[in-house]
C-alpha positions as CSV (number, residue, x, y, z in Angstrom):
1,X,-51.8,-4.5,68.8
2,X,-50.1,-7.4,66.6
3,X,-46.7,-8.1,67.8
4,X,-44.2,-9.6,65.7
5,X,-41.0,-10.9,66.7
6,X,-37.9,-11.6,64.1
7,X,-35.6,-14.3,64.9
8,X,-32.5,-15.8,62.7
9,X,-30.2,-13.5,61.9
10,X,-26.2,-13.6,62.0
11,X,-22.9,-13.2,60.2
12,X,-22.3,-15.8,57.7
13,X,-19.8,-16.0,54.8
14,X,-20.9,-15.5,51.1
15,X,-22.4,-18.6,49.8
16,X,-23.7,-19.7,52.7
17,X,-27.9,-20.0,54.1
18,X,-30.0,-18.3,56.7
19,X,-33.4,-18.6,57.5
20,X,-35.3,-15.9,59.4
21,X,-38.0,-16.1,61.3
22,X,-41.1,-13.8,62.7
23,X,-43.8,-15.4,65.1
24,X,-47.2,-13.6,65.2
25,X,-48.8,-13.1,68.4
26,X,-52.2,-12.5,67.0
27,X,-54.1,-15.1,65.1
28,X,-56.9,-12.5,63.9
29,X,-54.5,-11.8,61.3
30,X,-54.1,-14.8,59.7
31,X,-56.0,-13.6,56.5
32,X,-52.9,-11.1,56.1
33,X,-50.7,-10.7,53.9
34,X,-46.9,-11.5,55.5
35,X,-44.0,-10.1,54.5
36,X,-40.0,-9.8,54.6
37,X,-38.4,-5.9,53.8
38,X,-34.9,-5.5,54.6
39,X,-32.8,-2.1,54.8
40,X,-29.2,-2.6,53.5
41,X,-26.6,-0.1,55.3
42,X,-27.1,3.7,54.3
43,X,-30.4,3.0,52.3
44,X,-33.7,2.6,52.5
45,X,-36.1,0.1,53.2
46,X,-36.7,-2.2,50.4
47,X,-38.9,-5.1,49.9
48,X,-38.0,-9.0,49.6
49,X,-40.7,-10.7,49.6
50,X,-44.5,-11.6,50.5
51,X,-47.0,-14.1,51.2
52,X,-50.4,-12.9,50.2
53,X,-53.7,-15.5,49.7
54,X,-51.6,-18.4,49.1
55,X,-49.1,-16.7,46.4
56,X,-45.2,-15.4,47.0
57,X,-43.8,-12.5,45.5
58,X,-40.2,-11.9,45.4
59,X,-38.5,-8.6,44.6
60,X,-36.0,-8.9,41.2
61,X,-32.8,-8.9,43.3
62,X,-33.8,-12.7,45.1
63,X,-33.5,-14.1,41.8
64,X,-34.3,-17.6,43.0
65,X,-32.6,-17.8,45.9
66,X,-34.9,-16.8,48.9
67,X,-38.7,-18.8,49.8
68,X,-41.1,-17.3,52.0
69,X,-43.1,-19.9,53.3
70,X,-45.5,-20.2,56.6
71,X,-46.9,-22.4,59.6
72,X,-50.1,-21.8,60.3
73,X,-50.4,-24.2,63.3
74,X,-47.4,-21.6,64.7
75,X,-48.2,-18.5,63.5
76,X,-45.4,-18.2,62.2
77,X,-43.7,-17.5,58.6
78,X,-40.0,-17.6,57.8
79,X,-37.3,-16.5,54.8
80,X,-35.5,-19.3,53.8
81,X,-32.0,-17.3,52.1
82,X,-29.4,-19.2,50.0
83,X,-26.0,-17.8,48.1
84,X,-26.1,-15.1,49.9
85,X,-23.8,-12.2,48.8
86,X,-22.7,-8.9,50.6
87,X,-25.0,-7.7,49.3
88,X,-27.4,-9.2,51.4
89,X,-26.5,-7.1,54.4
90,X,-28.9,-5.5,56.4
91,X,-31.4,-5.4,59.1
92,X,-34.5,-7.8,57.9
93,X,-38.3,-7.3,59.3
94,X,-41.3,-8.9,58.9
95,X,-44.4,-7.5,58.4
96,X,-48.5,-7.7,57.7
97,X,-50.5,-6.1,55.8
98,X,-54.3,-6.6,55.6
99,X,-58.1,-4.8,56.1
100,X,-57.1,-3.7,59.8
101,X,-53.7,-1.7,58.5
102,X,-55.3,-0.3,55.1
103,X,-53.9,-2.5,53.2
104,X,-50.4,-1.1,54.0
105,X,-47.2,-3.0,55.8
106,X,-49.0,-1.5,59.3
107,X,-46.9,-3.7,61.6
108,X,-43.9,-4.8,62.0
109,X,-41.6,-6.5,63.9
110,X,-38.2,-5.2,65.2
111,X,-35.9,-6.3,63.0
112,X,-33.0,-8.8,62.9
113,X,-29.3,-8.0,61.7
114,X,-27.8,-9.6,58.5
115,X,-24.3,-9.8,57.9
116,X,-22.2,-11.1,54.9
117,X,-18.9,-11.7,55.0
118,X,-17.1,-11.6,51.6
């Protein structure tokens, strides 16, 4: 069983920058794909972004301003978020993907809380 745990979340003000974090406990996934999804207040899950064989994928609503990037000597990927907006609110997890989950987002971590304040 991979564990994932989240880390970095917090009320900030609009404008301001967060960066999550999720540490793997498993390095037999390290050919996975990693991934951020966040679920706003009253909605569903939605996707952010995703690292997968060296590419990043952002959903249309980051418009430039969130990175996913990863340490492999840590195990460990993160969500670098800028100008964040209300918007923005909502619990954040991580996630992998890869041959062992079907190739669907099969674990995830337990999610960290997002505020923005306008």
């Amino acid at each position: 069983q991979v564990r994932l745990v989240e880390s970095g979340g917090g009320l900030v003000q609009a404008g301001d920058s967060l960066r999550l974090s999720c540490a793997a406990s498993d390095r037999t996934i390290s050919n996975y794909d990693r991934g951020w999804h966040r679920q706003p207040p009253g909605k569903e899950r939605e996707f952010v972004a995703k690292w997968s064989g060296g590419n990043t994928y952002y959903a249309c609503f980051v418009k430039g301003r969130f990175t996913i990037s990863r340490d492999i000597d840590k195990n460990t990927w993160y969500l670098q978020m800028n100008n964040l907006g209300p918007e923005d609110t909502g619990v954040y997890y991580c996630a992998v993907r890869g041959s062992g989950t079907g190739w669907r987002w099969g674990y995830w971590g337990q999610g960290t809380q997002v505020n923005i304040s306008s």
